[in-house]
Steps between C-alpha positions, in 0.01 A plus 500: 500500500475157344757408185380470185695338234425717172749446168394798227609559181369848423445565127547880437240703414243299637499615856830436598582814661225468710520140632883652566360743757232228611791301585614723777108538637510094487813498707376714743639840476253797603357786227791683662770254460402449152514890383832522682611151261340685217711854581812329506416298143347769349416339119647167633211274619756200397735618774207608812367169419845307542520670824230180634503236223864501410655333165532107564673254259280238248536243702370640823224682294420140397531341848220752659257474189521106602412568889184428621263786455719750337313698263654619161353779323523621161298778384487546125319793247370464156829564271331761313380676857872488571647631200218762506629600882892483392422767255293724711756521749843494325372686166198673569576673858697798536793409712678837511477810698130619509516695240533271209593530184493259154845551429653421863251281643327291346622201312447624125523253176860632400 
């Protein structure tokens, strides 16, 4: 498998989680090694995806973005698409047991 030099800065909620898990495809791991990553990070994409792109300091960050062909990538969202997201899934959503209820489960203007 050839090396790739990629430096990412992921901006959350726009994609991030994804590209996370994309990371481990990129690196090689099968469907199979990446569900058994996901099992044993179960909410944590931050953590599967430090299992193949682990946390490097500034300075090295800014030694591979200045290689030859290393490719940086930076996806970004419409800030209004993103605040739109961040309240669909942290006040919106139901995040308790499946049988919700206003009072317990939902994020309510107290």
């Amino acid at each position: 498998m050839q090396e790739v030099k990629l430096v990412w800065c992921p901006v959350y909620k726009a994609a991030s989680t994804n590209w996370m898990y994309n990371l481990l495809y990129l690196a090689g791991r099968s469907l199979e090694e990446v569900e058994a990553t996901k099992a044993r990070h179960p909410h944590q994409p931050n953590d599967a995806a430090r299992e193949v792109a682990p946390a490097v300091s500034y300075s090295r960050v800014l030694e591979v973005a200045g290689e030859q062909g290393a490719i940086g990538l930076l996806i970004v969202r419409h800030p209004f698409e993103r605040l739109v997201s961040a309240f669909r899934d942290k006040l919106e959503q139901c995040h308790g047991p499946t049988n919700c209820t206003l009072q317990n489960n939902w994020w309510a203007g107290v």
